[in-house]
Each structure stands twice: as C-alpha cells, then as structure tokens.
PyMOL Python script that loads the backbone (N, CA, C, O; Angstrom):
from pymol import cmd

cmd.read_pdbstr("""\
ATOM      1  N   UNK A   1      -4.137 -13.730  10.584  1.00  0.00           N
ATOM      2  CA  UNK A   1      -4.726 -14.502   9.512  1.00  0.00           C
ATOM      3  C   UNK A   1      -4.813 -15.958   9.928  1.00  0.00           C
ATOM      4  O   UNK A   1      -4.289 -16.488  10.908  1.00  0.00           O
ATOM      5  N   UNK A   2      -5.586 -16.507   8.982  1.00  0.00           N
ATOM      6  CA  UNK A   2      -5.472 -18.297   9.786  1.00  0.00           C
ATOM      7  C   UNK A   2      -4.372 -19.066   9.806  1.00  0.00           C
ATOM      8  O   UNK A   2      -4.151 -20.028  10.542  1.00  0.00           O
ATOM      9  N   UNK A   3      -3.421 -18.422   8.636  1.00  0.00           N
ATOM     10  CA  UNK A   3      -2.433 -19.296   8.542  1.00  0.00           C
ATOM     11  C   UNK A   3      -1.357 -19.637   9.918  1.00  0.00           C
ATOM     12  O   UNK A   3      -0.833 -20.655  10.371  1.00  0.00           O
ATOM     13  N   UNK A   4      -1.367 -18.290  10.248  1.00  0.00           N
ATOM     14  CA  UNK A   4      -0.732 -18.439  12.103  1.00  0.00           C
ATOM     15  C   UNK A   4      -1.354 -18.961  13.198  1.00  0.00           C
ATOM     16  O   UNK A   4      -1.086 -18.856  14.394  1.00  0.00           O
ATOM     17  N   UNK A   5      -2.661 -19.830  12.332  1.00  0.00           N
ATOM     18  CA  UNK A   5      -3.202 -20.494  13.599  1.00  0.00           C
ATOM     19  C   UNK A   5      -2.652 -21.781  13.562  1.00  0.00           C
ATOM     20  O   UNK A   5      -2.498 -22.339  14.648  1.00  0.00           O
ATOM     21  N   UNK A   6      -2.190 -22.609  12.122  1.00  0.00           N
ATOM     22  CA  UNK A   6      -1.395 -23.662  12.071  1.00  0.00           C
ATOM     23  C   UNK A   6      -0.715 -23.879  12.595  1.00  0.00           C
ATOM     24  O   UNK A   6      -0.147 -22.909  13.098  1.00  0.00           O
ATOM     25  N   UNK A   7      -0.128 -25.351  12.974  1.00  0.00           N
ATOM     26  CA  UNK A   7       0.988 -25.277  13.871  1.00  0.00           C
ATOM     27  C   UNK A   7       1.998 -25.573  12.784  1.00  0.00           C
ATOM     28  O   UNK A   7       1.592 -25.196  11.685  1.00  0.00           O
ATOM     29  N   UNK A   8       3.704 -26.378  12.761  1.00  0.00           N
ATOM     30  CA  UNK A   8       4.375 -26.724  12.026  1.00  0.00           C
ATOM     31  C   UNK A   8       4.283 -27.446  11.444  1.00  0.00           C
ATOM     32  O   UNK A   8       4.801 -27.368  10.329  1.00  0.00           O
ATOM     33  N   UNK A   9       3.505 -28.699  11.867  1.00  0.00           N
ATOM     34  CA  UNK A   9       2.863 -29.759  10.834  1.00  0.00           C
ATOM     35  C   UNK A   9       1.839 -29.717  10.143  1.00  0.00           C
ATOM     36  O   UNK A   9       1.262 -30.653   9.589  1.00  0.00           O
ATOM     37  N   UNK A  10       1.522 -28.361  10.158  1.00  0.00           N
ATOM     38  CA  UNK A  10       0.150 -28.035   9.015  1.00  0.00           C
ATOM     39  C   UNK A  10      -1.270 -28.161   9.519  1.00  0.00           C
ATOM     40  O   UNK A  10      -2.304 -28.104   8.853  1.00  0.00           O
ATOM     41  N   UNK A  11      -1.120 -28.348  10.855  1.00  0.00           N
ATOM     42  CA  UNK A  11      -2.497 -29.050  11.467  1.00  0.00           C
ATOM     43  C   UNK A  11      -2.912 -27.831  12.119  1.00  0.00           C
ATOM     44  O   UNK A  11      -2.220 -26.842  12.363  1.00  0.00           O
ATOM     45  N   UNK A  12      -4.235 -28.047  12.390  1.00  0.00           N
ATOM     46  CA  UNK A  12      -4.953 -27.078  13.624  1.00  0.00           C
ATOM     47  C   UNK A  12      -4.742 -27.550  14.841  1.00  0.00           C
ATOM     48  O   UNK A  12      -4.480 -28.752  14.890  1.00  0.00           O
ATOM     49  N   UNK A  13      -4.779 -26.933  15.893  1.00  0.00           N
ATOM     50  CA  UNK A  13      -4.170 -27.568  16.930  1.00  0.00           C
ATOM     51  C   UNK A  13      -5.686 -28.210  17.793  1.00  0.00           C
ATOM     52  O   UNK A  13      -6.816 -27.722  17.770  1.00  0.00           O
ATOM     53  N   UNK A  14      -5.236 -29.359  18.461  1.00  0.00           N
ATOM     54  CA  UNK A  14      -5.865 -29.928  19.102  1.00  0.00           C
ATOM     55  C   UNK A  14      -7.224 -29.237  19.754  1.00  0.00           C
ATOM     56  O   UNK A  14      -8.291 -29.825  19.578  1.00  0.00           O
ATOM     57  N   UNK A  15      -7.210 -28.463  20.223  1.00  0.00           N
ATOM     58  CA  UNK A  15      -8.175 -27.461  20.587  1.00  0.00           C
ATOM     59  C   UNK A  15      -9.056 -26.625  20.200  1.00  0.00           C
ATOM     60  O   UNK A  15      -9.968 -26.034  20.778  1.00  0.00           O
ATOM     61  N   UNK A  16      -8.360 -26.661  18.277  1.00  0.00           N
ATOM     62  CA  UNK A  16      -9.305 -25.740  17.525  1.00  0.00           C
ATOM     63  C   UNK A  16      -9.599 -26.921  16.595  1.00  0.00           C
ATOM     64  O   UNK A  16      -9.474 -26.628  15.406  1.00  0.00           O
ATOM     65  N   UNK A  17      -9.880 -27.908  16.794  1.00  0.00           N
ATOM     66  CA  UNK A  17     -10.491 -28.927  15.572  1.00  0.00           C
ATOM     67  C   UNK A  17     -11.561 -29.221  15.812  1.00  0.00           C
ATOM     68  O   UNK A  17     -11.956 -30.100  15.045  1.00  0.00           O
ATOM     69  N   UNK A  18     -12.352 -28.883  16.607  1.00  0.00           N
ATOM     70  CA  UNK A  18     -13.824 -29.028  17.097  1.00  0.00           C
ATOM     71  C   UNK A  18     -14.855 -28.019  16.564  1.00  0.00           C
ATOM     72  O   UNK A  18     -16.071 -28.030  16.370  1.00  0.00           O
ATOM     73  N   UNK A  19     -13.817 -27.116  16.405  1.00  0.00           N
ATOM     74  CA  UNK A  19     -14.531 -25.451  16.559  1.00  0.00           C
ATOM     75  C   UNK A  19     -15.308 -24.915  15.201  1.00  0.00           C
ATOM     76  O   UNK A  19     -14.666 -24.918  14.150  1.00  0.00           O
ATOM     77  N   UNK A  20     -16.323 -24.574  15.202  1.00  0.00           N
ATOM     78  CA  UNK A  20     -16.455 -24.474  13.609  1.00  0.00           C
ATOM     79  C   UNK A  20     -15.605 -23.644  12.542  1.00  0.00           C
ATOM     80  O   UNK A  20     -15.130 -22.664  13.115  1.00  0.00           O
ATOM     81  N   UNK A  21     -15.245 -23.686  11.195  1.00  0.00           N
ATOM     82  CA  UNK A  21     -14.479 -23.340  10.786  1.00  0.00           C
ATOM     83  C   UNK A  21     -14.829 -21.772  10.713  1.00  0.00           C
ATOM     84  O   UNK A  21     -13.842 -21.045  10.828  1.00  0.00           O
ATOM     85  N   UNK A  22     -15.941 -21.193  10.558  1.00  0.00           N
ATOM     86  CA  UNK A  22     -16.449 -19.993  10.151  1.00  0.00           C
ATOM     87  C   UNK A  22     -16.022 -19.340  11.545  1.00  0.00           C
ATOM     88  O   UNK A  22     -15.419 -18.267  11.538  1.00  0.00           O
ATOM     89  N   UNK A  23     -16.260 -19.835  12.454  1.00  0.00           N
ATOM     90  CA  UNK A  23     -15.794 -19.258  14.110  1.00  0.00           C
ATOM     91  C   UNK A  23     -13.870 -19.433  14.168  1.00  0.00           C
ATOM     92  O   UNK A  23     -13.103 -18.756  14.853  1.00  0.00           O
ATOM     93  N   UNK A  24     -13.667 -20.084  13.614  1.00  0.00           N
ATOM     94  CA  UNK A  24     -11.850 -20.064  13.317  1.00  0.00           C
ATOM     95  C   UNK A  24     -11.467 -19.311  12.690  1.00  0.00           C
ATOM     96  O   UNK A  24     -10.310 -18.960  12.918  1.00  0.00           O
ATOM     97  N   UNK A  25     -12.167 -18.691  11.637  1.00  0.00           N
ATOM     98  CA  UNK A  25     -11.869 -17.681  10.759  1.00  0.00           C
ATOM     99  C   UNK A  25     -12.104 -16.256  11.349  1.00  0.00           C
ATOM    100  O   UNK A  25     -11.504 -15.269  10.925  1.00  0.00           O
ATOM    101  N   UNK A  26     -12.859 -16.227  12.180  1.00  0.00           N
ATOM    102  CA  UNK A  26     -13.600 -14.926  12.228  1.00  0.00           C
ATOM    103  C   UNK A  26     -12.309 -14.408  13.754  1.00  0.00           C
ATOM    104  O   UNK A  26     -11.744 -13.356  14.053  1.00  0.00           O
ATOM    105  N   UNK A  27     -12.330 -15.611  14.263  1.00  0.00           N
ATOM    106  CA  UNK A  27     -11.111 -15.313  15.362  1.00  0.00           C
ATOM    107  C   UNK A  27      -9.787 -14.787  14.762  1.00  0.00           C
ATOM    108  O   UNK A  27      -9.230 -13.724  15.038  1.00  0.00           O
ATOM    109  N   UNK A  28      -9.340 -15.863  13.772  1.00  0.00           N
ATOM    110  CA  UNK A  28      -7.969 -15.331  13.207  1.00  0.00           C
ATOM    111  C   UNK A  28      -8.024 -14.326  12.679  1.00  0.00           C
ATOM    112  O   UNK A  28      -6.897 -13.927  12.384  1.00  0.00           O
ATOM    113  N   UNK A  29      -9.051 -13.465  12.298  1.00  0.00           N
ATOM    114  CA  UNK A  29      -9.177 -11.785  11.702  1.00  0.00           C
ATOM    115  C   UNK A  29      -8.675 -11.042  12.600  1.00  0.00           C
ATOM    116  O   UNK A  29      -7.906 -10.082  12.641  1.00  0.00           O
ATOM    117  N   UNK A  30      -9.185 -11.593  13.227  1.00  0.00           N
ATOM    118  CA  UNK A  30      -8.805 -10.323  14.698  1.00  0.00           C
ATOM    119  C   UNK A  30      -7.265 -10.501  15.240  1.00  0.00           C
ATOM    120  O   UNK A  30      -6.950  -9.627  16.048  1.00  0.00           O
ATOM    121  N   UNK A  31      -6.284 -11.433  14.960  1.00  0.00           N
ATOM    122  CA  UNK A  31      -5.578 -11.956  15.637  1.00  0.00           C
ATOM    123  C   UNK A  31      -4.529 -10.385  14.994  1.00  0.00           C
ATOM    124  O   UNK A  31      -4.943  -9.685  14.070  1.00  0.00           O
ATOM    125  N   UNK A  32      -3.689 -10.217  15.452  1.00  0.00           N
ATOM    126  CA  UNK A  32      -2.613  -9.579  15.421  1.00  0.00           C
ATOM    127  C   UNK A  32      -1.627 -10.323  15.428  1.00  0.00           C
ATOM    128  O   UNK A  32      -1.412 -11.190  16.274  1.00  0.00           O
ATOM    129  N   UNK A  33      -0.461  -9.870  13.840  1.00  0.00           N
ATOM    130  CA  UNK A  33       0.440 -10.087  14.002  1.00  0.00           C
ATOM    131  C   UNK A  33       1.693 -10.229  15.765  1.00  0.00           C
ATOM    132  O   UNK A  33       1.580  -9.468  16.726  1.00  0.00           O
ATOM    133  N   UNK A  34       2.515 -11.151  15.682  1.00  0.00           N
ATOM    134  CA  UNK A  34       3.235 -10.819  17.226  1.00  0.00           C
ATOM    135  C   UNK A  34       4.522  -9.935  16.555  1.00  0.00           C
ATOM    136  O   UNK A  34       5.342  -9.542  17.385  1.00  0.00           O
ATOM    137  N   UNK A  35       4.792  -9.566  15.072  1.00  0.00           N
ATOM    138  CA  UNK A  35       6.037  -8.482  14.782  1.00  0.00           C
ATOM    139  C   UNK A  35       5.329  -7.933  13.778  1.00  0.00           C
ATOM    140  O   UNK A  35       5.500  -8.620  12.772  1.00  0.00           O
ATOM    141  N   UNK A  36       4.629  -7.038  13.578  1.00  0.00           N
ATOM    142  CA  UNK A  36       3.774  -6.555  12.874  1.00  0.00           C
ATOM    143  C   UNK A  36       4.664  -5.441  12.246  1.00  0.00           C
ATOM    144  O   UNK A  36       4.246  -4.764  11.307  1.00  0.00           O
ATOM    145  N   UNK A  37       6.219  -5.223  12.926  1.00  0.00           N
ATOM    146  CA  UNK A  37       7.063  -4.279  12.343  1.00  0.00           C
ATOM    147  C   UNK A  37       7.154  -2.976  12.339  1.00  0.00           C
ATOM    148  O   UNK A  37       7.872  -2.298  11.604  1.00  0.00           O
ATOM    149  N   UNK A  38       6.161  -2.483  13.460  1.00  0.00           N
ATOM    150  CA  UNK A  38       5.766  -1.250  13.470  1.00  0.00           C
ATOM    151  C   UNK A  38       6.006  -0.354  14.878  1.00  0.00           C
ATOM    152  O   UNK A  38       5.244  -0.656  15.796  1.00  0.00           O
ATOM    153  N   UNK A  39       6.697   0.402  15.068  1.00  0.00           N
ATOM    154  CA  UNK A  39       7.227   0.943  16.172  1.00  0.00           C
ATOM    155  C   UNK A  39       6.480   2.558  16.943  1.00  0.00           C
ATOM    156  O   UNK A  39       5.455   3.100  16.530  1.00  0.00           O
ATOM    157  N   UNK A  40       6.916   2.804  17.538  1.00  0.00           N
ATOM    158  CA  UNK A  40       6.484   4.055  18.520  1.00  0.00           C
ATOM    159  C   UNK A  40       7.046   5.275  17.401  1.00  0.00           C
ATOM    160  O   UNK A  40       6.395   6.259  17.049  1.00  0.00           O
ATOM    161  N   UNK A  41       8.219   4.967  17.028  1.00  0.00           N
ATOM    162  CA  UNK A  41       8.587   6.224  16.260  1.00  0.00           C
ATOM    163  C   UNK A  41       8.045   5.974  14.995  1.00  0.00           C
ATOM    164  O   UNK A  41       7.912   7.158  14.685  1.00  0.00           O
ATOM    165  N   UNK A  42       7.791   5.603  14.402  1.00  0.00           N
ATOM    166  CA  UNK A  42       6.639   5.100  13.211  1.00  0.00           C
ATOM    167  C   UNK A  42       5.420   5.656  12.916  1.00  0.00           C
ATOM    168  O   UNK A  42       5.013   5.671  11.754  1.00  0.00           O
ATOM    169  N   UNK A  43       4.521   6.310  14.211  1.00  0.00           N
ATOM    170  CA  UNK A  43       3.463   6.656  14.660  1.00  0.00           C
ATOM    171  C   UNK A  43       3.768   8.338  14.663  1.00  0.00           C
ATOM    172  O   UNK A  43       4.177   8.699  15.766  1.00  0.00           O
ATOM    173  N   UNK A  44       3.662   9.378  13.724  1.00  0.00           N
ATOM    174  CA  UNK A  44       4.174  10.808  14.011  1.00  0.00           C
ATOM    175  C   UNK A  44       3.429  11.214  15.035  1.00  0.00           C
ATOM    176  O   UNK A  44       2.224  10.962  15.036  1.00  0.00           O
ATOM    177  N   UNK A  45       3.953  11.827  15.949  1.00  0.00           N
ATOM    178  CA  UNK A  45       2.890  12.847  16.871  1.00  0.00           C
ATOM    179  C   UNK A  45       2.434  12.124  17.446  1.00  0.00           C
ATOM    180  O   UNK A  45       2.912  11.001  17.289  1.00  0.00           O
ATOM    181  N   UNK A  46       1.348  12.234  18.380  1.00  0.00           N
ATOM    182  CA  UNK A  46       0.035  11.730  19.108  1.00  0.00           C
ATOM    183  C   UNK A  46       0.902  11.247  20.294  1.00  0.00           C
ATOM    184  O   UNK A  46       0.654  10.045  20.388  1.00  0.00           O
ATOM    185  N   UNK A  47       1.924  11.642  21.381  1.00  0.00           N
ATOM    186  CA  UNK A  47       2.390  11.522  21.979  1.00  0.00           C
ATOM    187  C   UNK A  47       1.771  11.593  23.560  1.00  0.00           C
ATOM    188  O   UNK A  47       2.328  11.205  24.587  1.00  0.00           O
ATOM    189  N   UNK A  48       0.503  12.184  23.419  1.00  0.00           N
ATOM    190  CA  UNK A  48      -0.353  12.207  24.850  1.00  0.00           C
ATOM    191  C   UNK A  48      -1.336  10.172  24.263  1.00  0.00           C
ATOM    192  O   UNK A  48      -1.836   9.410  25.090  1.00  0.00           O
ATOM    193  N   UNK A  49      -1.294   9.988  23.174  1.00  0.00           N
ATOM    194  CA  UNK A  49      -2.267   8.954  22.916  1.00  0.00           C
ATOM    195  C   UNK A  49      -1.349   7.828  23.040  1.00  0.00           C
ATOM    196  O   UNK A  49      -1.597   7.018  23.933  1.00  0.00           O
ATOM    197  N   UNK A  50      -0.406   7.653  22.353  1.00  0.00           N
ATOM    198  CA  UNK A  50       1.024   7.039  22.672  1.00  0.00           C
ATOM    199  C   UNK A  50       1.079   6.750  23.785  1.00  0.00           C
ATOM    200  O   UNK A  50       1.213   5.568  24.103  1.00  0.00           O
ATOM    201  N   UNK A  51       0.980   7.895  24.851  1.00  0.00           N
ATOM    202  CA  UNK A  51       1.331   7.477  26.304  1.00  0.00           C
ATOM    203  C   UNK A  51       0.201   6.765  27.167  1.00  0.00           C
ATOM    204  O   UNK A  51       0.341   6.261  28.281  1.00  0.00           O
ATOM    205  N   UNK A  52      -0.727   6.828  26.544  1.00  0.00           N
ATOM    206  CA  UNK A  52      -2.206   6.627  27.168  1.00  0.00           C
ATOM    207  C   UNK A  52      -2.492   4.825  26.835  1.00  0.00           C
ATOM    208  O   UNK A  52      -3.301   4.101  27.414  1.00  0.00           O
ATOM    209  N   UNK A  53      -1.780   4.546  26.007  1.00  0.00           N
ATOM    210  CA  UNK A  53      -1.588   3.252  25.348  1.00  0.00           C
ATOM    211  C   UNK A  53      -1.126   2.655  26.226  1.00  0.00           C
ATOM    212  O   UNK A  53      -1.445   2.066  27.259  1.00  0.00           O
ATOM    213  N   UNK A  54      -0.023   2.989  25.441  1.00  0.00           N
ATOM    214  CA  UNK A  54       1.302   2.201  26.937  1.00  0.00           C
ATOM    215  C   UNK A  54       0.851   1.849  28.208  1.00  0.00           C
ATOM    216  O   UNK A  54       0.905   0.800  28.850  1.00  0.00           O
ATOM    217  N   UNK A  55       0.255   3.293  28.497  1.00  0.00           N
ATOM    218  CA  UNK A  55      -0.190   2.901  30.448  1.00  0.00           C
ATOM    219  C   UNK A  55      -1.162   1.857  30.988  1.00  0.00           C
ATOM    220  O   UNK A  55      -1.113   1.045  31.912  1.00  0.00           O
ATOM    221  N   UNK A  56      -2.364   2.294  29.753  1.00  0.00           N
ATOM    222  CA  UNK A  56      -3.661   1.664  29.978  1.00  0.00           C
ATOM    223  C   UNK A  56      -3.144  -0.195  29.660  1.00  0.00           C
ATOM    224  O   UNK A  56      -3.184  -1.078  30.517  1.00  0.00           O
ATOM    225  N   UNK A  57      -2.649  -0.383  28.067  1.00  0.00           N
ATOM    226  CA  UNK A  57      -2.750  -1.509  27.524  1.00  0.00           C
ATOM    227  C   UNK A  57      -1.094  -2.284  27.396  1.00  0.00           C
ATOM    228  O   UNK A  57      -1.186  -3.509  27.473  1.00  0.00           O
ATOM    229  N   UNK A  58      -0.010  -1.901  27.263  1.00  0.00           N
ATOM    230  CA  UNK A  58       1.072  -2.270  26.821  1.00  0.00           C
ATOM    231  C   UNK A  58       1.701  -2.509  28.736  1.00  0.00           C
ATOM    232  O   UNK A  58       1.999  -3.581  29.262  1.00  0.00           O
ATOM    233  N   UNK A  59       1.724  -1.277  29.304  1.00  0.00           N
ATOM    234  CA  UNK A  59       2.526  -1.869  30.601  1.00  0.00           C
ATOM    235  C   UNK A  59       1.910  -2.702  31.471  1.00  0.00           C
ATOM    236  O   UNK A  59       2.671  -3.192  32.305  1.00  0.00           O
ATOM    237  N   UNK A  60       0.244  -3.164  31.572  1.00  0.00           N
ATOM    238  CA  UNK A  60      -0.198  -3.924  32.517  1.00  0.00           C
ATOM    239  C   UNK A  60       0.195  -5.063  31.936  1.00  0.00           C
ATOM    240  O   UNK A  60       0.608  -5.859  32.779  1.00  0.00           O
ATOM    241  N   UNK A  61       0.247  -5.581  30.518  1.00  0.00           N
ATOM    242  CA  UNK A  61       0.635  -7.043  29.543  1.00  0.00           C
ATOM    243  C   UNK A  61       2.274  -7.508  30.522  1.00  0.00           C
ATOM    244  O   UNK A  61       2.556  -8.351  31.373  1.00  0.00           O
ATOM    245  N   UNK A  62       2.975  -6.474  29.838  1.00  0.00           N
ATOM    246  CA  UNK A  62       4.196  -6.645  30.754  1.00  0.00           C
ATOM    247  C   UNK A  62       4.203  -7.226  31.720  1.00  0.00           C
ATOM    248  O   UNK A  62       4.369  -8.434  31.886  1.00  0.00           O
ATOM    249  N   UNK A  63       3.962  -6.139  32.716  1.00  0.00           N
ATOM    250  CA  UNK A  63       3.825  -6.469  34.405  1.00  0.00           C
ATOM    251  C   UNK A  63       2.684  -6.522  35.035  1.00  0.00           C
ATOM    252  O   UNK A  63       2.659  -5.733  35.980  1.00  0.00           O
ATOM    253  N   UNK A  64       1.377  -7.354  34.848  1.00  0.00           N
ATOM    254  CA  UNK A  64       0.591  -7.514  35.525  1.00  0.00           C
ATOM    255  C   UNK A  64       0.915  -7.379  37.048  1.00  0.00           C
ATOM    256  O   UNK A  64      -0.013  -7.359  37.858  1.00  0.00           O
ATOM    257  N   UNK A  65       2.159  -7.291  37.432  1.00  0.00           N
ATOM    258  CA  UNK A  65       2.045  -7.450  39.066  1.00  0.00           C
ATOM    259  C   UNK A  65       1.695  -6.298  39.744  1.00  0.00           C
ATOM    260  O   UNK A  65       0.911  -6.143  40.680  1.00  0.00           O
ATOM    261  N   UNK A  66       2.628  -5.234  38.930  1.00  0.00           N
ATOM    262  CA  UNK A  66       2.180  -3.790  39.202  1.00  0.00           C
ATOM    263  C   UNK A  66       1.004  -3.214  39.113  1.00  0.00           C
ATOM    264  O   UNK A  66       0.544  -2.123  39.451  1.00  0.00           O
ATOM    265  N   UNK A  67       0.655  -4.039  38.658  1.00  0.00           N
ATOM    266  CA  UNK A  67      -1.552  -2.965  37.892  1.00  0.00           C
ATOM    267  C   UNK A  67      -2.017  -4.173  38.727  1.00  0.00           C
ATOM    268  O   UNK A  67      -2.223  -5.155  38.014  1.00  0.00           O
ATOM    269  N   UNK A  68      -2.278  -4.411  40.258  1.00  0.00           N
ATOM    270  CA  UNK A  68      -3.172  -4.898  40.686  1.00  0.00           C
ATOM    271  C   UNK A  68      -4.249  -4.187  41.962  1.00  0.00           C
ATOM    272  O   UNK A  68      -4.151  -3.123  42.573  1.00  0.00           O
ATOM    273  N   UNK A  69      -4.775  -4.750  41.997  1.00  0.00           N
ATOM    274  CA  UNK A  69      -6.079  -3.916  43.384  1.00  0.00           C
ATOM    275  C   UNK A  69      -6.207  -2.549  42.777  1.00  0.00           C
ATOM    276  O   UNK A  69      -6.445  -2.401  41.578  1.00  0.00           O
ATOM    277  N   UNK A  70      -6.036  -1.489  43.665  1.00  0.00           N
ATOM    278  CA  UNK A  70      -6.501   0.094  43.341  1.00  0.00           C
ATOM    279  C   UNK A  70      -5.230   0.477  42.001  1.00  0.00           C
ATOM    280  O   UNK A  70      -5.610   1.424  41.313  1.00  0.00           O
ATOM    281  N   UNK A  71      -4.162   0.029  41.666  1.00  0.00           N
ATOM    282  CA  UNK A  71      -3.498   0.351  40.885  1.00  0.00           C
ATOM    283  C   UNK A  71      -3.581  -0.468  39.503  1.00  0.00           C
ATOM    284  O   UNK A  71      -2.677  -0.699  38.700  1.00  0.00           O
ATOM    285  N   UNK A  72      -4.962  -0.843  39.469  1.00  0.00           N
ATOM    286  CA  UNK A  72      -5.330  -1.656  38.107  1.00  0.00           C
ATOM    287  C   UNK A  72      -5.549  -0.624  37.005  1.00  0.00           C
ATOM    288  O   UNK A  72      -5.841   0.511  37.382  1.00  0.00           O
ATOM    289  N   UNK A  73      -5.471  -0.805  35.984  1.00  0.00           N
ATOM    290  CA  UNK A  73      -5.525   0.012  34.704  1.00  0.00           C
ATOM    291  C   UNK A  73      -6.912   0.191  34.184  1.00  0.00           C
ATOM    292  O   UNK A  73      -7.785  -0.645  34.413  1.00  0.00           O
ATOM    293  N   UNK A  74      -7.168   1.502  33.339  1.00  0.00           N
ATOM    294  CA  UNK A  74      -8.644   1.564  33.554  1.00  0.00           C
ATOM    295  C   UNK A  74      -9.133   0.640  32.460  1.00  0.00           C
ATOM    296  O   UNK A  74      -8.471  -0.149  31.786  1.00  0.00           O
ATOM    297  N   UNK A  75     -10.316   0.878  32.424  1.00  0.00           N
ATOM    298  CA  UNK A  75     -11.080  -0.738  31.930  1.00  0.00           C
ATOM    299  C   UNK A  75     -11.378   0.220  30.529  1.00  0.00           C
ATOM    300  O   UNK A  75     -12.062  -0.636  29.969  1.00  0.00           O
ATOM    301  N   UNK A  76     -11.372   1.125  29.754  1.00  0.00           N
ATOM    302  CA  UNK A  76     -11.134   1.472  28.494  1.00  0.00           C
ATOM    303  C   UNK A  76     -11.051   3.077  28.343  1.00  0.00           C
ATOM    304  O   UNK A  76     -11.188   3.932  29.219  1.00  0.00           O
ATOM    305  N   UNK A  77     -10.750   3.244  26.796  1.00  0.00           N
ATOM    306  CA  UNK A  77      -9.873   3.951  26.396  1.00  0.00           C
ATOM    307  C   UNK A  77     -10.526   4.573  24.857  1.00  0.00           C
ATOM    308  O   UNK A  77     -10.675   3.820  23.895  1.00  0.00           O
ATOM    309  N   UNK A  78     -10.854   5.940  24.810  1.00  0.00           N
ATOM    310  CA  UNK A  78     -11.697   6.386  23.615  1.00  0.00           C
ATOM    311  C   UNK A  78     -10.696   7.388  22.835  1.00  0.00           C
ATOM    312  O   UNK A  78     -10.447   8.570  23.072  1.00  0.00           O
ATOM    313  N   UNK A  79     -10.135   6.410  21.687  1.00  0.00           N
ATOM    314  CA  UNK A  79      -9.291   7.476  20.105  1.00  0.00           C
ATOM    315  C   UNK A  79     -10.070   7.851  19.857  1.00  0.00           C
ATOM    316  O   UNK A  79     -11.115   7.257  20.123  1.00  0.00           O
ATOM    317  N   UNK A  80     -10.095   9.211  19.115  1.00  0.00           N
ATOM    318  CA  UNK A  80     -10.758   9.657  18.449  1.00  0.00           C
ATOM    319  C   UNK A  80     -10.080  10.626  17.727  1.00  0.00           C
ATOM    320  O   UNK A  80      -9.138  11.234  18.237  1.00  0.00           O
ATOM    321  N   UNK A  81     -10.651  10.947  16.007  1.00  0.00           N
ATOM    322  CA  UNK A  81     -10.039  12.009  15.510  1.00  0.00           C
ATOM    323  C   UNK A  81     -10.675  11.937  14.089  1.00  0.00           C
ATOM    324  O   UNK A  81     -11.810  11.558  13.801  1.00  0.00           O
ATOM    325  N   UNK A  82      -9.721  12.370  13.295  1.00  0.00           N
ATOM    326  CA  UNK A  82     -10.300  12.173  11.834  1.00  0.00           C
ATOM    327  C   UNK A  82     -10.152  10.976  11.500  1.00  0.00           C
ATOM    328  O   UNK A  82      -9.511  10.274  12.282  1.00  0.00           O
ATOM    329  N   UNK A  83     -10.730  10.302  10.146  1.00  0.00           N
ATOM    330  CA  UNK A  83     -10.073   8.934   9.541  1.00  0.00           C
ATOM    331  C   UNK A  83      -9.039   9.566   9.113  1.00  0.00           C
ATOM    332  O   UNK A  83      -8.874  10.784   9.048  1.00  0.00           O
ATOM    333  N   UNK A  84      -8.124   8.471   8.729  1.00  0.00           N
ATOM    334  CA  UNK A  84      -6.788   8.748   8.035  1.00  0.00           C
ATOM    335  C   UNK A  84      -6.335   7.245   6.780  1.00  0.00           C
ATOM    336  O   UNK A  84      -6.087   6.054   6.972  1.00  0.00           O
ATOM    337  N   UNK A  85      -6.401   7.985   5.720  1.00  0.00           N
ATOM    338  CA  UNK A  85      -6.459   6.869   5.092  1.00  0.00           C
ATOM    339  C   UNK A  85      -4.450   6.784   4.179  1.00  0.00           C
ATOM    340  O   UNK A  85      -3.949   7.665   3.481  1.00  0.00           O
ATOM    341  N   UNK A  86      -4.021   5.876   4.449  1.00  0.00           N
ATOM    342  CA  UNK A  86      -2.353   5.447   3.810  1.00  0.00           C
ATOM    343  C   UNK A  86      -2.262   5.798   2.727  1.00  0.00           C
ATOM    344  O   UNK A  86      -1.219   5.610   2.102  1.00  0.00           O
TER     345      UNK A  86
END
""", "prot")
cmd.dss("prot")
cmd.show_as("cartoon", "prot")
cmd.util.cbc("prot")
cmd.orient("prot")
C-alpha cells in the first residue's frame, strides 16, 4: 500500500517526489507486504507448486550466487487451477 512507501518522517523519499502521484500509487499496489504472515504450512497441499516456487523464485532471491550462468533459474512459471475464493 502507499503508506509503506513513507519513510518515518512522513515524507516520500527523495526519489519518489518527482514521480507522478498516479504512477506512485499504481507501484505501491503491487508492492508486497515484507511479513505478510503467511507461511508454507498455511498453504494446504500443492507441494509439487510449493516446490516449484521456492526453486524458480524464493532460492535464487536468497543466493543469487548459486543460480548463475547454466544454473540460472528459469525465466517463468505457469499456476494454474481453479479460482479459489476465502
């Protein structure tokens, strides 16, 4: 949300005060929480998709050193299934 784009003094930071506000907004939509509170065991099942995560998107973040040259991670990744609505 935008509010985590603030810094502690309430300001936008130096870098985003130029930017138009409608383009600040539309960025912070997308932003993801960094403790969003939600874990692996949280997620029932889907344990081949789970793992497909991890490999592709969660362990190269980690360790970029390991996912380099021929051992780079593939460049995307297709969920698919029913909707599922909470």
């Amino acid at each position: 949300s935008l509010e985590m784009l603030y810094g502690p003094d309430g300001e936008l930071p130096e870098k985003l005060r130029n930017l138009e506000p409608r383009l600040i907004e539309h960025v912070s939509n997308e932003i993801m929480d960094k403790d969003p509170n939600v874990h692996w065991d949280d997620i029932a099942g889907l344990g081949h998709a789970k793992r497909c995560v991890s490999e592709m998107v969660i362990l190269p973040l980690q360790r970029p050193d390991l996912f380099m040259g021929c051992r780079s991670p593939g460049r995307g990744l297709l969920l698919f299934g029913p909707p599922v609505s909470a």
